[in-house]
C-alpha positions in Angstrom: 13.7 -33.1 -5.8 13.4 -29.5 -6.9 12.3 -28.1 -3.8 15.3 -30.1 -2.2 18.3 -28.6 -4.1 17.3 -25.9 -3.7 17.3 -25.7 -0.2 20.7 -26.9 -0.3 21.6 -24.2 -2.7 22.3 -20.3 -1.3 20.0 -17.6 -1.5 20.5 -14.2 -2.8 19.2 -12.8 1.0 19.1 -8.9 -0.4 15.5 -9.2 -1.7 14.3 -9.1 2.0 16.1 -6.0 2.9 15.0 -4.7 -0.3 11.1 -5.8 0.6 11.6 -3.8 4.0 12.9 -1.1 2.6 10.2 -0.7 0.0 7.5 -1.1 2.6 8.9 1.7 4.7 8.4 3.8 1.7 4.5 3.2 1.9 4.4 4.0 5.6 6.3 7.4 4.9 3.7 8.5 1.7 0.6 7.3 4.1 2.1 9.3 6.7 2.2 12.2 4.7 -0.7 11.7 3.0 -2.4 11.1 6.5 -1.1 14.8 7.7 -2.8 16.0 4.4 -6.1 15.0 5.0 -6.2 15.8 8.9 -4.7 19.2 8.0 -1.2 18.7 9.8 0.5 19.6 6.6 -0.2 22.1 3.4 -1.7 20.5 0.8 1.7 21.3 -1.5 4.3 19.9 0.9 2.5 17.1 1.5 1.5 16.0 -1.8 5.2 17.0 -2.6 6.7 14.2 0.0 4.6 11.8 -1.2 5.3 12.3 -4.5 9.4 12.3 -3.6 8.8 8.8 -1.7 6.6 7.3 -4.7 9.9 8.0 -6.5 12.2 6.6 -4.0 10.0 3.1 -3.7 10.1 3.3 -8.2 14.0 3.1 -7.6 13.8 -0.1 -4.9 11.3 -1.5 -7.3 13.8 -1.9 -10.1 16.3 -3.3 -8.1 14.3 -5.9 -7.2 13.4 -6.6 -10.4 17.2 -6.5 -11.6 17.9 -9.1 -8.5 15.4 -10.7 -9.7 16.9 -11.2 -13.5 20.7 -11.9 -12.2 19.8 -14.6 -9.0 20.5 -17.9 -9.8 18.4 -18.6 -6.9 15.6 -16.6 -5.0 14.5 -17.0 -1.9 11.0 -17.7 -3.4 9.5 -18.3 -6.7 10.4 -15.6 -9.4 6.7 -14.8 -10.7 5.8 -14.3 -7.0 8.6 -12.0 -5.7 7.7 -9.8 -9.0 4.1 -10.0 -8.2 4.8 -9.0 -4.6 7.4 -5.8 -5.7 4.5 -4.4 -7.7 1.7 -5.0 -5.7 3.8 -3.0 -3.2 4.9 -0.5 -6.1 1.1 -0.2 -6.8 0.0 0.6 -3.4 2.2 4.1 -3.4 1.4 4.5 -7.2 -2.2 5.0 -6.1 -1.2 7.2 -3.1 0.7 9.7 -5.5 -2.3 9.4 -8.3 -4.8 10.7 -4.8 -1.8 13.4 -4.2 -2.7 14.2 -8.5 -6.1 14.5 -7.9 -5.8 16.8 -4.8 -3.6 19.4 -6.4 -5.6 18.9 -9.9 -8.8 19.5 -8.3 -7.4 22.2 -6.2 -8.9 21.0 -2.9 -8.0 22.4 0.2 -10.5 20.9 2.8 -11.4 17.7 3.7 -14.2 15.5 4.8 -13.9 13.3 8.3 -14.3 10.2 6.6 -11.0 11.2 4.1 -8.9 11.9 7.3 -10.3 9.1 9.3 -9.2 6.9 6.0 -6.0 7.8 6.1 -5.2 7.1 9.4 -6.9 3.7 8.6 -3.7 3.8 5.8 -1.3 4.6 7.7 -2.0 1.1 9.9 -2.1 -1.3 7.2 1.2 0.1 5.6 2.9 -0.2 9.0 1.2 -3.7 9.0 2.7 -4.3 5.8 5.9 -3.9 6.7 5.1 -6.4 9.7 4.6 -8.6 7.5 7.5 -8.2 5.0 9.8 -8.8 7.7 8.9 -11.9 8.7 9.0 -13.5 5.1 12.7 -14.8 5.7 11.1 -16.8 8.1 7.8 -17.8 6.5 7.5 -21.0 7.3 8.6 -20.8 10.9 5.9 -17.4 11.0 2.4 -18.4 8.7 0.4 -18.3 11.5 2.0 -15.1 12.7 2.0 -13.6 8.9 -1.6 -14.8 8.3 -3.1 -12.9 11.0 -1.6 -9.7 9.5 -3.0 -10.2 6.5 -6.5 -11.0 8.1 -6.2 -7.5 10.1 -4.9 -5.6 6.9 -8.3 -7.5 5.1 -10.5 -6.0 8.3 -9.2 -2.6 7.8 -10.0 -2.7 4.0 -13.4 -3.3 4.9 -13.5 -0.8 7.7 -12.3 1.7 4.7 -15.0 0.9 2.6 -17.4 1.5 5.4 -15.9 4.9 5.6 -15.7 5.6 1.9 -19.6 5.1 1.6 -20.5 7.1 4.8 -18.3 9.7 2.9 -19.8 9.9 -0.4 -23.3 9.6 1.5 -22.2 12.8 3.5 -21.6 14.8 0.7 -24.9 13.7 -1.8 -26.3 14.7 1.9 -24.7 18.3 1.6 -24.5 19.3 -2.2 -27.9 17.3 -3.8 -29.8 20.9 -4.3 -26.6 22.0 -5.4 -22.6 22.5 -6.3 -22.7 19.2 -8.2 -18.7 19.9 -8.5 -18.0 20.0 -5.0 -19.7 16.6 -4.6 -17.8 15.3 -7.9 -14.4 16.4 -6.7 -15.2 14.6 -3.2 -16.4 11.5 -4.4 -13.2 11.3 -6.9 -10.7 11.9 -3.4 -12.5 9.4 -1.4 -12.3 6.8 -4.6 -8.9 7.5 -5.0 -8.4 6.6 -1.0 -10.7 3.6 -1.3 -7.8 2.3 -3.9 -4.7 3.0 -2.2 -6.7 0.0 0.6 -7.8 -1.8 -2.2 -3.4 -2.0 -3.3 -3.0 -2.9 0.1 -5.7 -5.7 -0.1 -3.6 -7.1 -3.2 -0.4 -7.0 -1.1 -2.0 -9.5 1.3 -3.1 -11.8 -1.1 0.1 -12.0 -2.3 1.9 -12.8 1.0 -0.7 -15.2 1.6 -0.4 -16.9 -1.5 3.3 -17.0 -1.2 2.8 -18.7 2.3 0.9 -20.7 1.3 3.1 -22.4 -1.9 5.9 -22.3 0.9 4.4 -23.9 3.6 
């Protein structure tokens, strides 16, 4: 009976835009962070811009969470679209924490696996926002939105593939010496193996949202 009024009820239809316009935010800070670790971009200006678009995506991410409070009705479960904001929110969080680290560490070169990761980033946030858009039609779409989710998964696993050959790479390099070099390279490529693992979350949450829908 629930479920029935409030179908027959109108929806505050902002959140969407507001979704979209958060998940552009992660494909600008992986696009910059992506330039960083191929070397398309100094390290300051990059880490700068995706520090300026973790801000921007902070702002969006209270909006939704003011929606969320004044709605009388949401397009979706309350608990869920909060979950979803901050998995989103938590995905550029951990990109600006890997711009930190760069800066803190001072690091100015960077392995093939850490730029080969990032391009790996730069897909699943520009699969993410795939995915965002279609939830104003998730019922019509789950087959359509779980196969996004399934390929953001895949690349998650591809990352961690990379993130081992990485650290493998540098014990390779630095075990008869220049223990900090390898310390400061495993940190980076944990760092990137989290901004995936945010990503993963964001999936599970869609799915998990498709599937109470459905």
């Amino acid at each position: 009976m629930l479920r029935w009024f409030q179908a027959l009820m109108p929806k505050e239809e902002r959140f969407f835009g507001l979704f979209d316009k958060h998940a552009r935010t992660l494909v600008d800070g992986a696009e910059a962070l992506s330039m960083l670790l191929g070397g398309r971009a100094s390290v300051a200006d990059a880490c700068r811009r995706v520090m300026d678009f973790e801000n921007r995506a902070d702002e969006i991410t209270r909006d939704v969470l003011v929606l969320t409070r004044r709605s009388f009705i949401t397009p979706f479960d309350r608990g869920d679209i909060k979950e979803l904001i901050t998995a989103l929110d938590d995905s550029i969080d951990q990109m600006q924490k890997t711009a930190k680290a760069i800066l803190l560490f001072e690091v100015t070169t960077f392995e093939p696996q850490m730029s080969q990761m990032g391009d790996i980033i730069v897909q699943t946030a520009k699969l993410t926002v795939d995915a965002v858009a279609l939830l104003g039609s998730m019922r019509q779409q789950a087959w359509h939105l779980n196969g996004i989710t399934e390929q953001i998964i895949r690349l998650e696993e591809s990352a961690d593939g990379l993130h081992d050959q990485g650290i493998k790479a540098l014990y390779t390099r630095y075990r008869a010496g220049n223990a900090m070099d390898y310390i400061v390279g495993t940190e980076v490529f944990d760092h990137l193996e989290r901004v995936m693992d945010r990503f993963e979350d964001v999936a599970n949450c869609i799915s998990g949202i498709v599937i109470e829908q459905a």
